[in-house]
mmCIF file as Biopython writes it, N, C-alpha, C and O atoms, coordinates in Angstrom:
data_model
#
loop_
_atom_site.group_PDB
_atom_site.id
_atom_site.type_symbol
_atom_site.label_atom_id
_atom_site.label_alt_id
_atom_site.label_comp_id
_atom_site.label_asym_id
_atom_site.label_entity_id
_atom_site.label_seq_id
_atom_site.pdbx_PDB_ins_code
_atom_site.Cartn_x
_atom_site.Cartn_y
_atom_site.Cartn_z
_atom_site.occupancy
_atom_site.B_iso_or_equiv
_atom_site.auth_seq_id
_atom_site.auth_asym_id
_atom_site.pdbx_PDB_model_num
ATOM 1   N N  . UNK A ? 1  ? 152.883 100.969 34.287 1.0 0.0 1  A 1 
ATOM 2   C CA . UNK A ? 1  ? 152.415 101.208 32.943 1.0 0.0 1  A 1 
ATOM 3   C C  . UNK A ? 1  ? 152.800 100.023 32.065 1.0 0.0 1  A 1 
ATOM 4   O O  . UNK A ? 1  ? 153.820 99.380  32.316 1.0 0.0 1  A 1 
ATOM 5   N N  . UNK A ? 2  ? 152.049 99.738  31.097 1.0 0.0 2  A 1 
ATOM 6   C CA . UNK A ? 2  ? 152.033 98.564  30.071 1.0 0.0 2  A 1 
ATOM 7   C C  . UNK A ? 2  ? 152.627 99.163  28.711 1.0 0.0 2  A 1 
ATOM 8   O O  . UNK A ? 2  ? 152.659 100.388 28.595 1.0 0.0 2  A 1 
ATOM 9   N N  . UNK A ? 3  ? 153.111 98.326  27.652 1.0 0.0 3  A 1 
ATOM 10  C CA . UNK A ? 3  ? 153.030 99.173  26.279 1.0 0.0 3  A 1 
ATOM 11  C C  . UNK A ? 3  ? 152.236 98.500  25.853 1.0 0.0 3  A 1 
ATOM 12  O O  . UNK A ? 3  ? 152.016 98.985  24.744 1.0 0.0 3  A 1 
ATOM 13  N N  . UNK A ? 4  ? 151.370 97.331  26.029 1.0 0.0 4  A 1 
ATOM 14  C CA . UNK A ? 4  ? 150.243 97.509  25.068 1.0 0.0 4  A 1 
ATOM 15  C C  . UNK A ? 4  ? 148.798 96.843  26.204 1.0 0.0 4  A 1 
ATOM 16  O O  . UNK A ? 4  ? 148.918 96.831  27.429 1.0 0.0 4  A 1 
ATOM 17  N N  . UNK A ? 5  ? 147.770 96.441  25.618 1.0 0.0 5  A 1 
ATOM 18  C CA . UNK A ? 5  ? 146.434 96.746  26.511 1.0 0.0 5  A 1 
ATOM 19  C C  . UNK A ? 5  ? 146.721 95.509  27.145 1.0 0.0 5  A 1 
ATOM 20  O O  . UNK A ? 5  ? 147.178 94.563  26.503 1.0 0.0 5  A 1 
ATOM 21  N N  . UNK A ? 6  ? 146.321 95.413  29.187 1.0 0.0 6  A 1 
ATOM 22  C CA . UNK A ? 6  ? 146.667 94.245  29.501 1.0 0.0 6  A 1 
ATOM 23  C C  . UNK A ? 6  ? 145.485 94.401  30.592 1.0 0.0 6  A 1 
ATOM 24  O O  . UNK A ? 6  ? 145.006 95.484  30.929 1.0 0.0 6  A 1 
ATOM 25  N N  . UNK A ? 7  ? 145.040 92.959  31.156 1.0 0.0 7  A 1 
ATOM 26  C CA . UNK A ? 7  ? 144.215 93.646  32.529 1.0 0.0 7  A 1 
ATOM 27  C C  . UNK A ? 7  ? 144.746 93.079  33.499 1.0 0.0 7  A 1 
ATOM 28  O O  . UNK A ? 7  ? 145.165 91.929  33.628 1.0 0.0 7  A 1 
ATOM 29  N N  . UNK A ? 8  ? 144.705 94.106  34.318 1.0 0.0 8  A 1 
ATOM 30  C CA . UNK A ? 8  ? 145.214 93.727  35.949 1.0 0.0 8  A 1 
ATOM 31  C C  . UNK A ? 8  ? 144.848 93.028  36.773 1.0 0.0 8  A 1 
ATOM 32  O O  . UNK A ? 8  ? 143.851 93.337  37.427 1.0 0.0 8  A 1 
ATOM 33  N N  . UNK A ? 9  ? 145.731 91.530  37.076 1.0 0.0 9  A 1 
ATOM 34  C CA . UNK A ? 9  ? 144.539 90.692  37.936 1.0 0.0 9  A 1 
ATOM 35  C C  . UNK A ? 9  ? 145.554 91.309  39.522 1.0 0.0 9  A 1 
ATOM 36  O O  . UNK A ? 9  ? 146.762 91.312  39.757 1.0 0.0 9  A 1 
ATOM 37  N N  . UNK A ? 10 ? 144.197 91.823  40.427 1.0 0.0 10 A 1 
ATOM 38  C CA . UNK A ? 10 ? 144.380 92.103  41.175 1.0 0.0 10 A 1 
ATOM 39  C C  . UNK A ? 10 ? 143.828 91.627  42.785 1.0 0.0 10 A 1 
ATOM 40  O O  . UNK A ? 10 ? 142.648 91.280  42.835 1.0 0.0 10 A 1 
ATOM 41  N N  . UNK A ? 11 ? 144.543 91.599  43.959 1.0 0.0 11 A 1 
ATOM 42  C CA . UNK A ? 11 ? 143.982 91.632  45.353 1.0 0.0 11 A 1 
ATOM 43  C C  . UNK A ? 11 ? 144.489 92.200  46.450 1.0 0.0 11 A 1 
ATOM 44  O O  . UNK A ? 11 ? 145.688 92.473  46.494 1.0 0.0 11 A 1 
ATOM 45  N N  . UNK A ? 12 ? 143.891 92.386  47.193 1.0 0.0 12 A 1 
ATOM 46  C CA . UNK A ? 12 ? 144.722 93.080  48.634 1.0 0.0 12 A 1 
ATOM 47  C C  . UNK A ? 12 ? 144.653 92.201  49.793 1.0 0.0 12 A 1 
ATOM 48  O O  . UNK A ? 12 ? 143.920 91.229  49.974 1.0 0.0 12 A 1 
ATOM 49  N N  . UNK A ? 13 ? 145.782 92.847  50.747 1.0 0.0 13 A 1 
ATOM 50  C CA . UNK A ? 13 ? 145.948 91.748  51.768 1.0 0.0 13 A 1 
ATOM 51  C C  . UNK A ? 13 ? 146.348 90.416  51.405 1.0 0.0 13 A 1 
ATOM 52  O O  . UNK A ? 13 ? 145.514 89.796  52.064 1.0 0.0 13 A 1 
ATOM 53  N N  . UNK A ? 14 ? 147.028 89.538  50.827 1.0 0.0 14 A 1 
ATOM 54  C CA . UNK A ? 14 ? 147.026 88.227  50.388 1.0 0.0 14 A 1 
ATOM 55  C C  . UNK A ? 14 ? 146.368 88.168  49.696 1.0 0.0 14 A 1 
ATOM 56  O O  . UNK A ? 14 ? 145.354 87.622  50.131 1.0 0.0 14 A 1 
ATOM 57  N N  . UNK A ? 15 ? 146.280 88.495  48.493 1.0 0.0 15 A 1 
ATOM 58  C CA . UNK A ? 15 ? 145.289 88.153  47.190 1.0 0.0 15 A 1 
ATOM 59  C C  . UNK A ? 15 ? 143.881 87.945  47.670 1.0 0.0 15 A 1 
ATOM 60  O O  . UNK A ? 15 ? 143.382 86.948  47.148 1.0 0.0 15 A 1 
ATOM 61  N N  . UNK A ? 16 ? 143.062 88.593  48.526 1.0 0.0 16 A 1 
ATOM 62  C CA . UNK A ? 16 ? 142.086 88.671  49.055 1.0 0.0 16 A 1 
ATOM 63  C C  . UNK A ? 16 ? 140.946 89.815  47.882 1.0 0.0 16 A 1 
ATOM 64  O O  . UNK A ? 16 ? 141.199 90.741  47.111 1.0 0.0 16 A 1 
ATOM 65  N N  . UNK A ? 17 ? 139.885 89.222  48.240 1.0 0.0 17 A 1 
ATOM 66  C CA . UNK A ? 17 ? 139.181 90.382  46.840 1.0 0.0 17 A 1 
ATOM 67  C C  . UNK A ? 17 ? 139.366 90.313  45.564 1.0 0.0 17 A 1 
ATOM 68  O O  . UNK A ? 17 ? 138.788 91.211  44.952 1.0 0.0 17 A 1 
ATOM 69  N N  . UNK A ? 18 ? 140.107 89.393  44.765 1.0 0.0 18 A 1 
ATOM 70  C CA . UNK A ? 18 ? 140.441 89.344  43.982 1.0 0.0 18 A 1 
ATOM 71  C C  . UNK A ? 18 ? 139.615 90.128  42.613 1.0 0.0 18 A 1 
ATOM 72  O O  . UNK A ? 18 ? 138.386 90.054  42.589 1.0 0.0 18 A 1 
ATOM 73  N N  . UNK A ? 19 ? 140.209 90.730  41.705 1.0 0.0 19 A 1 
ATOM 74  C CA . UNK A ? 19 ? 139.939 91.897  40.530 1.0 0.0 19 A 1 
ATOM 75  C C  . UNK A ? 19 ? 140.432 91.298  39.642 1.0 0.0 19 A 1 
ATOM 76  O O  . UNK A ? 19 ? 141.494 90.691  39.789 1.0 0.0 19 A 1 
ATOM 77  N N  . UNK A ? 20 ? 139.652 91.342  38.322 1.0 0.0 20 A 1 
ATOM 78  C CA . UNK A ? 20 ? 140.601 91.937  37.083 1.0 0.0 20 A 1 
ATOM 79  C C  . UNK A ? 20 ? 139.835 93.313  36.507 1.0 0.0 20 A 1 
ATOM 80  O O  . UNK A ? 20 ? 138.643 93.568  36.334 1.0 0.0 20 A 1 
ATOM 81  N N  . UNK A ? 21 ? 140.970 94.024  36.307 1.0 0.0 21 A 1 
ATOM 82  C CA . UNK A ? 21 ? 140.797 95.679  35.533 1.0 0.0 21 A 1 
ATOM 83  C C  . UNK A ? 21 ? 141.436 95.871  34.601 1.0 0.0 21 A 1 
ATOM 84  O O  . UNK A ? 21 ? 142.628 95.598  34.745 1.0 0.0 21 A 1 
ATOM 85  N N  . UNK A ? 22 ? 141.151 96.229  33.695 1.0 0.0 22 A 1 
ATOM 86  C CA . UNK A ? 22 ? 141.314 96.190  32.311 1.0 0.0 22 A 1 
ATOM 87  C C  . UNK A ? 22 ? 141.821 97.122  32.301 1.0 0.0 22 A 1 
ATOM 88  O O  . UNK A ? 22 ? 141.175 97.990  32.887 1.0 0.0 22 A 1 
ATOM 89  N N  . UNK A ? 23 ? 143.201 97.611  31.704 1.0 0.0 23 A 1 
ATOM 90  C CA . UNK A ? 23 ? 143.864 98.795  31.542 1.0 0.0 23 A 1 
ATOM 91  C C  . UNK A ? 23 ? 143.625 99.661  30.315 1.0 0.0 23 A 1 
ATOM 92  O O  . UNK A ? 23 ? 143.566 99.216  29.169 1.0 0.0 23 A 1 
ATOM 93  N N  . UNK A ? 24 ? 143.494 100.925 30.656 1.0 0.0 24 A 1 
ATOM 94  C CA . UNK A ? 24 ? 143.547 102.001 29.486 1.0 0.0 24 A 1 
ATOM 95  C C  . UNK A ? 24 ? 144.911 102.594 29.153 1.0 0.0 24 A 1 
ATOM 96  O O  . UNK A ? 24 ? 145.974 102.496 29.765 1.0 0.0 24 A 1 
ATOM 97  N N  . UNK A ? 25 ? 144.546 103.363 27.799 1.0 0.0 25 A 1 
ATOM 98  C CA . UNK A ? 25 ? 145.342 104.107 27.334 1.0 0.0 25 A 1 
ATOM 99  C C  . UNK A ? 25 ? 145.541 105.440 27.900 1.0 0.0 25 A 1 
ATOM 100 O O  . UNK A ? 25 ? 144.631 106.264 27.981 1.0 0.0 25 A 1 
ATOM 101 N N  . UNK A ? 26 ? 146.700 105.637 28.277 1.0 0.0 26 A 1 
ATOM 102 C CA . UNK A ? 26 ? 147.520 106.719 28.965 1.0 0.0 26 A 1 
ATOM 103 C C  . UNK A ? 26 ? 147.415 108.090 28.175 1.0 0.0 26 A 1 
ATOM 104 O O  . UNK A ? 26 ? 147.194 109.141 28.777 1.0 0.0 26 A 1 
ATOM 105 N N  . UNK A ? 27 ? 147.604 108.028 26.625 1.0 0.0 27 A 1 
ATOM 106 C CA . UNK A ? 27 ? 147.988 108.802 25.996 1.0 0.0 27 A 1 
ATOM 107 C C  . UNK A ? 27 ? 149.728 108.978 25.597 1.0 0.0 27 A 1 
ATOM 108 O O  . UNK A ? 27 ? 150.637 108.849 26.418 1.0 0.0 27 A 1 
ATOM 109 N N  . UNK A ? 28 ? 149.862 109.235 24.432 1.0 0.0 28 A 1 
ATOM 110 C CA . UNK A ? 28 ? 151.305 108.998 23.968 1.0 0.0 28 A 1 
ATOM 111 C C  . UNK A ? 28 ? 152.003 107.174 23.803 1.0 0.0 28 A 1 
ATOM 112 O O  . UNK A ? 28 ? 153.148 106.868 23.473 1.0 0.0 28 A 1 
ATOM 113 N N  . UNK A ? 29 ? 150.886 106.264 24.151 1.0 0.0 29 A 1 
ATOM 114 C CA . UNK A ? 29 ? 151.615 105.011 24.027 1.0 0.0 29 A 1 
ATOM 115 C C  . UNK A ? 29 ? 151.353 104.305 24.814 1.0 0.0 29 A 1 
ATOM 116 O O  . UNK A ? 29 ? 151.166 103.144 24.448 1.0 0.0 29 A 1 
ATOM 117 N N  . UNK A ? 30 ? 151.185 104.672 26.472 1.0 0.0 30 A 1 
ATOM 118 C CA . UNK A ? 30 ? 151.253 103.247 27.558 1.0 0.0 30 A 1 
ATOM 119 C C  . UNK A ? 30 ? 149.548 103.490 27.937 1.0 0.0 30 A 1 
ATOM 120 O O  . UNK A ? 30 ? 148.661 104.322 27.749 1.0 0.0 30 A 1 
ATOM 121 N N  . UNK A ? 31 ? 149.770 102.126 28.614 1.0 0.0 31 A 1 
ATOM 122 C CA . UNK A ? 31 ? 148.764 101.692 28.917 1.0 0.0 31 A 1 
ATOM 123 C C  . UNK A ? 31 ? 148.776 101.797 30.625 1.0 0.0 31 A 1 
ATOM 124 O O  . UNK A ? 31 ? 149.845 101.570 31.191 1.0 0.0 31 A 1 
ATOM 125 N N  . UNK A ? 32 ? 147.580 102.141 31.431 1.0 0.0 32 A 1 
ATOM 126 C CA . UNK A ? 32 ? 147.870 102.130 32.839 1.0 0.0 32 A 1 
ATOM 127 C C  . UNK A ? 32 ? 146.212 101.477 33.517 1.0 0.0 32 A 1 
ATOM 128 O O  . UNK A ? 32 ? 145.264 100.877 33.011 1.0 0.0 32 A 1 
ATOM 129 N N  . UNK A ? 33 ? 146.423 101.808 34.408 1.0 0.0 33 A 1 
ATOM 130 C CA . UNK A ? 33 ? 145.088 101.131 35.906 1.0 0.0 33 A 1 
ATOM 131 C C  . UNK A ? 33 ? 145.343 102.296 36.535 1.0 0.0 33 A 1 
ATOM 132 O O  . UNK A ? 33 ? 146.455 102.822 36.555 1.0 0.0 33 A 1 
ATOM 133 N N  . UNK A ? 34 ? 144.222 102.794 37.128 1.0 0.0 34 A 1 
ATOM 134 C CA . UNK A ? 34 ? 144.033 103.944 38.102 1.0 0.0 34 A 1 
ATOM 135 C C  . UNK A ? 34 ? 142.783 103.630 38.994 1.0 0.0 34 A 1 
ATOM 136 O O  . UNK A ? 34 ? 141.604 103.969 38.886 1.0 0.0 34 A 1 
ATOM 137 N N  . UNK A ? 35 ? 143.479 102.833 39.951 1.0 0.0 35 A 1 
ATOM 138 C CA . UNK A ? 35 ? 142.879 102.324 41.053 1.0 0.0 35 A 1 
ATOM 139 C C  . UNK A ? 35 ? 142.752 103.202 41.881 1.0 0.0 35 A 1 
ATOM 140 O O  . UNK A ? 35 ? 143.615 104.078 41.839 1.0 0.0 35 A 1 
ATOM 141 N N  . UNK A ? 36 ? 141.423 103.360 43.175 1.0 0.0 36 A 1 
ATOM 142 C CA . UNK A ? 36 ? 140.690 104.720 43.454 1.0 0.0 36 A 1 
ATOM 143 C C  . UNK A ? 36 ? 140.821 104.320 45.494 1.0 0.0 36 A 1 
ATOM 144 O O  . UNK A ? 36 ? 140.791 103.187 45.974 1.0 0.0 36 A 1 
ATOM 145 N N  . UNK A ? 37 ? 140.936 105.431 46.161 1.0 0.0 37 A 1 
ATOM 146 C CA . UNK A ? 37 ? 141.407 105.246 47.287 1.0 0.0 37 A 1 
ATOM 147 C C  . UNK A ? 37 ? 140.463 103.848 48.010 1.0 0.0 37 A 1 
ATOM 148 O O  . UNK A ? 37 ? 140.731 102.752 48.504 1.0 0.0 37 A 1 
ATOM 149 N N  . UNK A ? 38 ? 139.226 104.674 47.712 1.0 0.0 38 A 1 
ATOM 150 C CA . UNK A ? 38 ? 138.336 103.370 48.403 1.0 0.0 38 A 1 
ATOM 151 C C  . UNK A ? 38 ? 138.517 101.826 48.089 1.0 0.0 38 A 1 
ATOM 152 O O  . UNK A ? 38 ? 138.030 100.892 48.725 1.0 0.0 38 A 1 
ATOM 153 N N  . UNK A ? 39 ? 139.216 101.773 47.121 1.0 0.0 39 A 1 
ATOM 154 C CA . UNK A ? 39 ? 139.706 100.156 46.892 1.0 0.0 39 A 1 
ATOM 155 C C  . UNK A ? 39 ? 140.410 99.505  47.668 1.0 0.0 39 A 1 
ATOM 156 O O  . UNK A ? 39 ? 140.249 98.353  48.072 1.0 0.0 39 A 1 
ATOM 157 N N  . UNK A ? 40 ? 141.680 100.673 48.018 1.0 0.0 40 A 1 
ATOM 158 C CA . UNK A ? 40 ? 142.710 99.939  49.063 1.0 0.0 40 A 1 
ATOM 159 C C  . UNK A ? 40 ? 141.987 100.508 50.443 1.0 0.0 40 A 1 
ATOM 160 O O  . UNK A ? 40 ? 142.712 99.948  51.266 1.0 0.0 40 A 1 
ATOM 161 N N  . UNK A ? 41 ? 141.208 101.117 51.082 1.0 0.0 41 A 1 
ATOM 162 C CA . UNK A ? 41 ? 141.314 102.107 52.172 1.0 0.0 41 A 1 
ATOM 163 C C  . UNK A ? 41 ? 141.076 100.720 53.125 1.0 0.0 41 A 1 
ATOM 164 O O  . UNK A ? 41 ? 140.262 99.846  52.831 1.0 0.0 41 A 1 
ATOM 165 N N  . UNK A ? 42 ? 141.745 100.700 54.046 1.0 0.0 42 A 1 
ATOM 166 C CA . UNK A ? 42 ? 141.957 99.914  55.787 1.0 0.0 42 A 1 
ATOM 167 C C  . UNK A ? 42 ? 143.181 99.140  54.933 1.0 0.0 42 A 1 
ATOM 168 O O  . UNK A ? 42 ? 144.122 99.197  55.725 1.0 0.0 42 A 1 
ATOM 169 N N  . UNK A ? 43 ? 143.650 98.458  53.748 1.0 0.0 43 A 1 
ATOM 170 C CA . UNK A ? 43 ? 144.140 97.788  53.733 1.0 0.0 43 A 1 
ATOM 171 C C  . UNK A ? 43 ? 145.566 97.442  53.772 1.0 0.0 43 A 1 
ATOM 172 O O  . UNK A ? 43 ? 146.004 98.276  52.979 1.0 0.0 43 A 1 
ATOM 173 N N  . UNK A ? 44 ? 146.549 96.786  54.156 1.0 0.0 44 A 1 
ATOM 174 C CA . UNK A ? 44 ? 148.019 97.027  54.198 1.0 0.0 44 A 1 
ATOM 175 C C  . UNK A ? 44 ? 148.508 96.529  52.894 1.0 0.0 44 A 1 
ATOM 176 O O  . UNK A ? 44 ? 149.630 96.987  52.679 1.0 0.0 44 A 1 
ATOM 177 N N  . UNK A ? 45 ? 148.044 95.691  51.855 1.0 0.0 45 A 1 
ATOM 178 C CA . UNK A ? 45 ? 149.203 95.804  50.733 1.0 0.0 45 A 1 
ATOM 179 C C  . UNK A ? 45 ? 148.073 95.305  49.602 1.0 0.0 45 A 1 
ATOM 180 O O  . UNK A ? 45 ? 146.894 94.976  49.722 1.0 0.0 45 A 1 
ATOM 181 N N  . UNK A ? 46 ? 148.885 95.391  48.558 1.0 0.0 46 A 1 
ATOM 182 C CA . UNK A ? 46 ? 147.779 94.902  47.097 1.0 0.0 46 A 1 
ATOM 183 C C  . UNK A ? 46 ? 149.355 94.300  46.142 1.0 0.0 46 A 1 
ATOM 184 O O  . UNK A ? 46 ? 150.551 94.566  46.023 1.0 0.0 46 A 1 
ATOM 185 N N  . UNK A ? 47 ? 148.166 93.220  45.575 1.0 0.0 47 A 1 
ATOM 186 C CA . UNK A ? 47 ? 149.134 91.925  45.246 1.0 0.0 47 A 1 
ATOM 187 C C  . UNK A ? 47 ? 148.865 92.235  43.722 1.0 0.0 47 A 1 
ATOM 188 O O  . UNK A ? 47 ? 147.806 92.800  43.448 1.0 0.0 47 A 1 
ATOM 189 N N  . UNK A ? 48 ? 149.917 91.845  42.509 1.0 0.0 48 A 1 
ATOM 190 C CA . UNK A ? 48 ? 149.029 92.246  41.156 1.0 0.0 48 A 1 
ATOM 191 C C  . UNK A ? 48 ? 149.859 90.823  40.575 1.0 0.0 48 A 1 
ATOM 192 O O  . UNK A ? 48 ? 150.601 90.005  41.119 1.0 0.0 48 A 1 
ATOM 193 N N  . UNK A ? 49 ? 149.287 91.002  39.095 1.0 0.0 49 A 1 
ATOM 194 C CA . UNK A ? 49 ? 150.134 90.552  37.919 1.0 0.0 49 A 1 
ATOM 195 C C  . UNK A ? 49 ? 148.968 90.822  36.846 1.0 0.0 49 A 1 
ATOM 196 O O  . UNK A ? 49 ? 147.798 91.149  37.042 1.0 0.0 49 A 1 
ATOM 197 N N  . UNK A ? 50 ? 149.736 90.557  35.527 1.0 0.0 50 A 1 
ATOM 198 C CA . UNK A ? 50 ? 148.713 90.724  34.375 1.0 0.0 50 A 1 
ATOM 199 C C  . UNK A ? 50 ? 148.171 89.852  33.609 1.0 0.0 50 A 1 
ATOM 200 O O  . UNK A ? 50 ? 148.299 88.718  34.071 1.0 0.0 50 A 1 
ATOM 201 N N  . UNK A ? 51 ? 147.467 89.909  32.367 1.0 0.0 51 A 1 
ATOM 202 C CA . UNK A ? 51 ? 147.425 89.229  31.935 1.0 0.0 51 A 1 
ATOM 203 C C  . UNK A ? 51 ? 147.318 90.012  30.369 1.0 0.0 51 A 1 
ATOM 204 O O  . UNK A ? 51 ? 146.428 90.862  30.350 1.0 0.0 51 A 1 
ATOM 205 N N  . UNK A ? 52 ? 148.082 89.856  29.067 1.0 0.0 52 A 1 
ATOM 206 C CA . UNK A ? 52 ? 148.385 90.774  28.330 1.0 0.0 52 A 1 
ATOM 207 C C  . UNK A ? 52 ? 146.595 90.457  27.330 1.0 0.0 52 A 1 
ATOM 208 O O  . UNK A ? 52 ? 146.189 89.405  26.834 1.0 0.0 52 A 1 
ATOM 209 N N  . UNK A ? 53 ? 146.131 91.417  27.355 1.0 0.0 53 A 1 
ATOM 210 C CA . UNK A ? 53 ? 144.657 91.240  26.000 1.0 0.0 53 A 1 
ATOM 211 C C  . UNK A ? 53 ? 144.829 90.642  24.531 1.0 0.0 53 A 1 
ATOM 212 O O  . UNK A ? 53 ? 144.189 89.662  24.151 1.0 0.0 53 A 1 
ATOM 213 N N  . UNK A ? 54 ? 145.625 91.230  23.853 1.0 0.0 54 A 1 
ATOM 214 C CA . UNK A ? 54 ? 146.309 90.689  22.508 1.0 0.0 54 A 1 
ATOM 215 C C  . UNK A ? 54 ? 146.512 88.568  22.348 1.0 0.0 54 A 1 
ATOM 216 O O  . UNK A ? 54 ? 146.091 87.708  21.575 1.0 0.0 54 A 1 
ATOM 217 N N  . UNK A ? 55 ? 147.031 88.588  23.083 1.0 0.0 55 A 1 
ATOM 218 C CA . UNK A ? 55 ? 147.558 87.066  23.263 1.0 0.0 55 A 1 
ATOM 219 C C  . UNK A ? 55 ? 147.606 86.147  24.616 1.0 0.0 55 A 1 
ATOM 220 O O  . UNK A ? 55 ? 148.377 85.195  24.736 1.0 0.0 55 A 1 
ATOM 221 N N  . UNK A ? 56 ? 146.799 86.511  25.484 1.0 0.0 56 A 1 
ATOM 222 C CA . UNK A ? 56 ? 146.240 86.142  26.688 1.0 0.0 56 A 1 
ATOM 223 C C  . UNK A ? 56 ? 147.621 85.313  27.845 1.0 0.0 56 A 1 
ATOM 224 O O  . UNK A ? 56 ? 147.542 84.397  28.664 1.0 0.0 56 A 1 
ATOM 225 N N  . UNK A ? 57 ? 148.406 85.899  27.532 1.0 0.0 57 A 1 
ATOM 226 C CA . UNK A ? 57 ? 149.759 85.391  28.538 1.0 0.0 57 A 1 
ATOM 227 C C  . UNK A ? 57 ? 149.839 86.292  29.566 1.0 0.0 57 A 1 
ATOM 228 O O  . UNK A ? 57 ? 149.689 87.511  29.486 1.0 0.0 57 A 1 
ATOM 229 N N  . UNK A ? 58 ? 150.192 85.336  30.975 1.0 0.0 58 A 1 
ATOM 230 C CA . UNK A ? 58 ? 150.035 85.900  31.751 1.0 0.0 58 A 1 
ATOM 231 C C  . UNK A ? 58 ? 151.559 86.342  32.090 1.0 0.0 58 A 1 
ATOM 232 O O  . UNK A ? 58 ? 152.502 85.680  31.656 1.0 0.0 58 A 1 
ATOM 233 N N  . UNK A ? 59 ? 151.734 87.407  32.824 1.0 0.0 59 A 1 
ATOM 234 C CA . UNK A ? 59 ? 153.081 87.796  33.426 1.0 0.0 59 A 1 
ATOM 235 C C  . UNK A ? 59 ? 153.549 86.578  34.653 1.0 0.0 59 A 1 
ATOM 236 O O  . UNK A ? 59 ? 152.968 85.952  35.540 1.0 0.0 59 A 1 
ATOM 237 N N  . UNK A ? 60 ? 155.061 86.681  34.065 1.0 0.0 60 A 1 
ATOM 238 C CA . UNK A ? 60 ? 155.475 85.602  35.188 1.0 0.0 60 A 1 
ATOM 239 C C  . UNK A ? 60 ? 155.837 85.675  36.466 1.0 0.0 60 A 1 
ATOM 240 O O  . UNK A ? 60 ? 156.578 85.003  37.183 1.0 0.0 60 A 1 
ATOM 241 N N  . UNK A ? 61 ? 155.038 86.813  36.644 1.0 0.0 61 A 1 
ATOM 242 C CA . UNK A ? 61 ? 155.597 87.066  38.054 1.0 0.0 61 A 1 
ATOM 243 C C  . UNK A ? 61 ? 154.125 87.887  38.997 1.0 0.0 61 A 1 
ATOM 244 O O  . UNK A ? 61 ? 153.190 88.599  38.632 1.0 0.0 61 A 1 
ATOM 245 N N  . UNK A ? 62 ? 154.562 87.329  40.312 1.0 0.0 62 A 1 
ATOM 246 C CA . UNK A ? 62 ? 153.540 88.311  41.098 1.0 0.0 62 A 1 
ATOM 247 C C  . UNK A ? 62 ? 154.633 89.587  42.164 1.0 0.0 62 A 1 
ATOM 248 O O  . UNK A ? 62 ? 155.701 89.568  42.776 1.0 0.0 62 A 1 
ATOM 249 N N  . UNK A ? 63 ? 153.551 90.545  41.862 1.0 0.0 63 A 1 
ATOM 250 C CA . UNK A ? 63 ? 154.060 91.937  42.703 1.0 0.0 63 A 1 
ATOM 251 C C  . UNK A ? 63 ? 153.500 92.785  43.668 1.0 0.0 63 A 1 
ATOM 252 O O  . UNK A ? 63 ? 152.780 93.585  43.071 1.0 0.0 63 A 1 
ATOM 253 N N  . UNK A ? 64 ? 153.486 92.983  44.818 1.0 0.0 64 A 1 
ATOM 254 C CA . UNK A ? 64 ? 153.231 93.598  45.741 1.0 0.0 64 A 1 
ATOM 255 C C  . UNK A ? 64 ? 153.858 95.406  46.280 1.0 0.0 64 A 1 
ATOM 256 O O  . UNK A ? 64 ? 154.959 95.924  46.468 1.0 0.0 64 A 1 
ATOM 257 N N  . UNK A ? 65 ? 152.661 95.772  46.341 1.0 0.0 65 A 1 
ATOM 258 C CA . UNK A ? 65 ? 152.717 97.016  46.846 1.0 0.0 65 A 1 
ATOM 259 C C  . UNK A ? 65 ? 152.325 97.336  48.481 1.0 0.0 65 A 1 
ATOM 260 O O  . UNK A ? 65 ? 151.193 97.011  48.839 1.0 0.0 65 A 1 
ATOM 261 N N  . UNK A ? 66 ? 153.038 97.826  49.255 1.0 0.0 66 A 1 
ATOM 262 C CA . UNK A ? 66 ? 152.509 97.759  51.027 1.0 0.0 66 A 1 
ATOM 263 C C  . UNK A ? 66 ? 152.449 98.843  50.979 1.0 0.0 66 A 1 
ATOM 264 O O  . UNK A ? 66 ? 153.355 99.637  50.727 1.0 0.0 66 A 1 
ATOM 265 N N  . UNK A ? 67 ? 150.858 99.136  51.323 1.0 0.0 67 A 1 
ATOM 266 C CA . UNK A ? 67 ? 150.512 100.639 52.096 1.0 0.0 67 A 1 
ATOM 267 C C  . UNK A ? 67 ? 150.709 101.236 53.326 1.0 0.0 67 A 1 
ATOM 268 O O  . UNK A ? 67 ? 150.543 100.608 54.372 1.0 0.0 67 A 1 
ATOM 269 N N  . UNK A ? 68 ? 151.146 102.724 53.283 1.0 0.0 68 A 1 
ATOM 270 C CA . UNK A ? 68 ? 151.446 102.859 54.412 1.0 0.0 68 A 1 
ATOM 271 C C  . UNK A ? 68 ? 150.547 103.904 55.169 1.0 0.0 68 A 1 
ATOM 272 O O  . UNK A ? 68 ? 150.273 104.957 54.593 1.0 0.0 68 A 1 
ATOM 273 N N  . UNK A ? 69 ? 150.108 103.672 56.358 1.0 0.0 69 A 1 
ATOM 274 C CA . UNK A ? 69 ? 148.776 104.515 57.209 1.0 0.0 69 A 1 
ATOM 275 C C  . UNK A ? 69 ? 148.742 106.115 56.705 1.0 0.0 69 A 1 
ATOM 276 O O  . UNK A ? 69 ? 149.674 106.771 56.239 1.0 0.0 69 A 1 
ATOM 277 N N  . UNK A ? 70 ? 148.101 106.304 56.821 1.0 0.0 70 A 1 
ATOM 278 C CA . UNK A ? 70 ? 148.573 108.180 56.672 1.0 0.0 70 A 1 
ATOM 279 C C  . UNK A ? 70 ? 148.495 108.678 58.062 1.0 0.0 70 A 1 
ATOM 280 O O  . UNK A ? 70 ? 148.742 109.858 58.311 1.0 0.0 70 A 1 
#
């Protein structure tokens, strides 16, 4: 979750596919992405960082999530 509007530059597998998704409002304050199974499905991990809307800075960091099979 964000506190204010940011979009998600996103990819899976090694920054493969690459996205940006624009985050909404949560309600009560944050801001989120609600990424949908078929986005990740076969894939083993998704790579992110942001980039904030207001003042176009990007986050200094990249972050990874690894999926695990069901």
């Amino acid at each position: 979750m964000f506190e204010r509007p940011a979009d998600l530059h996103w990819g899976v597998d090694g920054w493969r596919h690459v996205r940006d998704t624009p985050c909404h409002a949560l309600g009560l304050g944050p801001y989120g992405v609600r990424l949908v199974a078929s986005d990740t499905a076969r894939r083993r991990s998704v790579q992110f960082t942001w980039r904030w809307q207001d003042d176009g800075q990007w986050s200094d960091k990249d972050f990874q999530i690894r999926i695990a099979a069901a």
